[in-house]
N, C-alpha and C positions, 0 to 999 in steps of 0.2 A: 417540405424539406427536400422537395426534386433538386436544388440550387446545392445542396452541400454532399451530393451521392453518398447517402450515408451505408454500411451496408446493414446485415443486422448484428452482428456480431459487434461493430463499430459500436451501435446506439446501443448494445447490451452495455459492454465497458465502460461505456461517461454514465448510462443509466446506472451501475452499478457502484461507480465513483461517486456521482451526488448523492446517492441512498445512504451511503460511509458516511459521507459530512455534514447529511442531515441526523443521522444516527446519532454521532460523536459531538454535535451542536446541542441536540436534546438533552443528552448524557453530561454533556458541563452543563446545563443550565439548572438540571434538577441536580446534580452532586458534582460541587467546583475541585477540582483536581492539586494537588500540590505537589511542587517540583519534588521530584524523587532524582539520588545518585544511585544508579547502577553500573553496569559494566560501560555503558559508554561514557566517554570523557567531560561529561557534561550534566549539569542537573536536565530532566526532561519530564514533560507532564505529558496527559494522553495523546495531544493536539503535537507535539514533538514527534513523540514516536510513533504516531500516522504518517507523518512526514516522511522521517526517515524510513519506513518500511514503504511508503512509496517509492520514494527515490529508487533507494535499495533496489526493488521490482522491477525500474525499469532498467538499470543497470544491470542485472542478471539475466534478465531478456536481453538487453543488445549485447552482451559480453557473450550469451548461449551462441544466436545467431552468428557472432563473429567466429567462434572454436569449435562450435558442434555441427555439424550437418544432418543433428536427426527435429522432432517434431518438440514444440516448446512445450509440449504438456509436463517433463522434468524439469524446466527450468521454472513453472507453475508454482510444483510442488515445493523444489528450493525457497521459493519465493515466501512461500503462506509458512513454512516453518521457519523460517529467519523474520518474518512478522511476526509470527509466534512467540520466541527469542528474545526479540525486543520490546514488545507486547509484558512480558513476563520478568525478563530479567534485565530491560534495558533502562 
């Protein structure tokens, strides 16, 4: 992996990411999910709302870095409670 200077924190993050979508793969196959309306404008099932709390994440990451100039560990915690959120109520 010399060719793609990974660093570790790098290989944590994708490590961390494919463990979610092996997790969330296992979890539809033993119990298939059905679309639910919640508060977002859309019916969405668990594989939806991974999504979106993706996205989400990284959007509040680049929106922290563009407004704040302190350390991303608040924009973190934003993050895992607006997953939460939609997780729950979305």
């Amino acid at each position: 992996m010399n060719w793609m200077a990974w660093t570790g924190v790098t290989a944590t993050f994708f490590s961390v990411i494919g463990c979610i979508l092996i997790f969330m793969t296992i979890l539809e196959i033993k119990s298939p999910t059905l679309e639910k309306k919640g508060f977002l404008p859309i019916a969405t099932t668990r594989g939806d709302k991974l999504f979106i709390s993706l996205i989400s994440a990284a959007y509040i990451h680049l929106g922290f870095l563009a407004l704040v100039d302190t350390v991303l560990w608040v924009a973190l915690c934003i993050s895992i409670l607006w997953s939460a959120v939609v997780f729950r109520w979305g």
